[in-house]
C-alpha positions in Angstrom: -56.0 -238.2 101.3 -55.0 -238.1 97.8 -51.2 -238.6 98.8 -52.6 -241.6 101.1 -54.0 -243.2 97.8 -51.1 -242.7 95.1 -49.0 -243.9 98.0 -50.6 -247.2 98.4 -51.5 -247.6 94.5 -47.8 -247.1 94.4 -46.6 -249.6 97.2 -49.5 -252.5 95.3 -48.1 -252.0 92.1 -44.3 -252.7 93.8 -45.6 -255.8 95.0 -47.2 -257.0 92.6 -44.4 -256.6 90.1 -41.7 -257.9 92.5 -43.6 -261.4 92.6 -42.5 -264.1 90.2 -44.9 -264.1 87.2 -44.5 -268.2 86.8 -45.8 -271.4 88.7 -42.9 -272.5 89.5 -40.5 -272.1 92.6 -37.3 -269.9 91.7 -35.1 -272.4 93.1 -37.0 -275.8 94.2 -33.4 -277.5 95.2 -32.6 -277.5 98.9 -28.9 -276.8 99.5 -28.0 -280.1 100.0 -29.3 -281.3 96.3 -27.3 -278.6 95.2 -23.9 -280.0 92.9 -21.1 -279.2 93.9 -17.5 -279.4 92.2 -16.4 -282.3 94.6 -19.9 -284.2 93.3 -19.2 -284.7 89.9 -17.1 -286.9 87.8 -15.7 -284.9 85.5 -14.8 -286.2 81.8 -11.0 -285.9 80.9 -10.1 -285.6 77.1 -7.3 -284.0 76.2 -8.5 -281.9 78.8 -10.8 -280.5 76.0 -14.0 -281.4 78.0 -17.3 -279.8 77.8 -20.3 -279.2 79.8 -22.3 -280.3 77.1 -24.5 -282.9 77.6 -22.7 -283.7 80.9 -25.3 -284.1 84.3 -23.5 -280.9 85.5 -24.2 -278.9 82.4 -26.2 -276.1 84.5 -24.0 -276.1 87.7 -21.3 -275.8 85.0 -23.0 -273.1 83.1 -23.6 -271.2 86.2 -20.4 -271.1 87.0 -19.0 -270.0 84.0 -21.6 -267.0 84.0 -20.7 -266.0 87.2 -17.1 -265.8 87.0 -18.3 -263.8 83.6 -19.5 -261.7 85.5 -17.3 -260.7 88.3 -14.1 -260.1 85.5 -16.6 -257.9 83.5 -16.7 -255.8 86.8 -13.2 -256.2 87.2 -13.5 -257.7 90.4 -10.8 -260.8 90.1 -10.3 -262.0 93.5 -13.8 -262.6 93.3 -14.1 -264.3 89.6 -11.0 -266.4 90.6 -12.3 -269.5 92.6 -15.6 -269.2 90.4 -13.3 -269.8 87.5 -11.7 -272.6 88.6 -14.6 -274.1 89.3 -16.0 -273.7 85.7 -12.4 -274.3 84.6 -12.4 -278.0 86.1 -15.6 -279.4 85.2 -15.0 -278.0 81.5 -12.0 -276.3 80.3 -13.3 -275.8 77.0 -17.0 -274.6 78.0 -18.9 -275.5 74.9 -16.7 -276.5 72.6 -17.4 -273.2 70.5 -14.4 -271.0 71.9 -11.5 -270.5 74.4 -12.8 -268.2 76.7 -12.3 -270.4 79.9 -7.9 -270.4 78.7 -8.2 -267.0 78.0 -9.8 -265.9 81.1 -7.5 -268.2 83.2 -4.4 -266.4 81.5 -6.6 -263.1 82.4 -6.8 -264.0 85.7 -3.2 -265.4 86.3 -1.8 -262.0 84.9 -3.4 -260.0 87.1 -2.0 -262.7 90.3 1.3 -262.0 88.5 1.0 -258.1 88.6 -0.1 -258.2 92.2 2.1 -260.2 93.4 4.8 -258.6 95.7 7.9 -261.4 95.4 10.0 -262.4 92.3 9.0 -265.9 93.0 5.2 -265.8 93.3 5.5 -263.8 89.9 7.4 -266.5 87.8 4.6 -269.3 89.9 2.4 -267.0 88.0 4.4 -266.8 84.7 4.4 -270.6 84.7 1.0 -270.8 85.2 0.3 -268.2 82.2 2.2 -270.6 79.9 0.9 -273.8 81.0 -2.8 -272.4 80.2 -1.1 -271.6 76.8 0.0 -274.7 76.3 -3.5 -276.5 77.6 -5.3 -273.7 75.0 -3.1 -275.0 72.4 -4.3 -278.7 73.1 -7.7 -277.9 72.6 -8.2 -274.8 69.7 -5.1 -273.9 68.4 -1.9 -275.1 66.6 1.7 -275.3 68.4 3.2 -272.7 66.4 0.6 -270.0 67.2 1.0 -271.3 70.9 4.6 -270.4 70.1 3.7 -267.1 68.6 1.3 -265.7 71.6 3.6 -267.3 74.4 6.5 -265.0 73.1 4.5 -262.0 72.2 3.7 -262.4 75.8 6.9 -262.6 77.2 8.4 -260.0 74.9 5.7 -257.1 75.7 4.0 -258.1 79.5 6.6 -260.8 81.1 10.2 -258.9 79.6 11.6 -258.9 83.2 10.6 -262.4 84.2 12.6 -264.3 81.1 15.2 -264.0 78.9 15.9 -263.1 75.6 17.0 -266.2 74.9 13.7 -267.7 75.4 11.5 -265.0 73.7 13.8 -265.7 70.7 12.9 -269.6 70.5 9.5 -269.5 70.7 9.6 -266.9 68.1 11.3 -269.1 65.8 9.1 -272.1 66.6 6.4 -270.1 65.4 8.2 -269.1 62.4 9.8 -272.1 61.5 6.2 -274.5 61.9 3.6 -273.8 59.2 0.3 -272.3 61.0 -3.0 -272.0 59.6 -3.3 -268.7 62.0 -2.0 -265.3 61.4 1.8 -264.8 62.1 1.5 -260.8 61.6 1.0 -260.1 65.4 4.8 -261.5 65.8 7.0 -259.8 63.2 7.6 -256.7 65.1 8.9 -258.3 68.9 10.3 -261.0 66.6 12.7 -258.4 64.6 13.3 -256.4 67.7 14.7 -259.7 70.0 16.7 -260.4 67.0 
């Protein structure tokens, strides 16, 4: 009888904490409220837009935390089309830091490391560089662009370029004053030379 008891106090106690502690419904859109990507107008500056104060600020928000979440697990495949998702209605989140460029190159690197043929693998390379390049337009200077392309190449990408290549970028980023560190360079940069 006892057992009976602490088994039902128990099974109460579940219930009652499993049921939402506001008024409110948990989701009170119907599917077909629900934005999607295709939806919105999304704004284009520079390709430096941001979710904030847009319309789709929370579908764009969500997105962005999913896809958080899926690379934080490792799982890519899945973070992927979340990404680009997040990734089109505002490359550069909130405005505060690069993580949607970063986590594209992320993502693209590990497409480029699981790829199979020489061909999907520089497709891959190119996309890796473009995101630099569309990273660089946004939050940082060409000659640190430059800088990170190379280190890149030089240390992750070696068998997918040249020399030649490596050895220009590193220059560029040399040769063009930049208000961000050049330290990270100066060892691949004396080594290519």
């Amino acid at each position: 009888m006892r057992f009976l008891i602490l088994f039902l106090i128990k099974i109460l106690w579940v219930i009652i904490s499993c049921t939402p502690k506001t008024g409110q419904a948990i989701n009170n859109e119907t599917p077909e409220e629900k934005e999607t990507v295709d939806s919105v107008v999304v704004e284009e500056t520079k390709g430096c837009a941001t979710w904030n104060g847009k319309k789709y600020m929370d579908y764009a928000l969500e997105q962005h935390v999913i896809y958080r979440d899926y690379l934080k697990r490792g799982e890519f495949q899945s973070a992927y089309p979340e990404w680009q998702i997040a990734f089109r209605l505002a490359p550069a989140a909130d405005g505060q830091r690069a993580s949607h460029f970063e986590d594209g190159i992320t993502l693209y690197d590990y497409f480029l490391h699981n790829s199979e043929s020489e061909e999907k693998k520089k497709n891959w390379l190119d996309s890796i560089l473009i995101m630099y390049d569309k990273m660089g337009q946004c939050y940082f200077d060409s000659a640190y662009i430059a800088g990170r392309k190379a280190f890149d190449l030089y240390y992750k990408y070696r068998t997918l370029t040249t020399d030649r290549k490596i050895l220009d970028l590193f220059e560029f980023a040399i040769d063009h004053p930049s208000e961000e560190s050049k330290v990270f360079i100066i060892n691949p940069f004396t080594a290519v030379l």
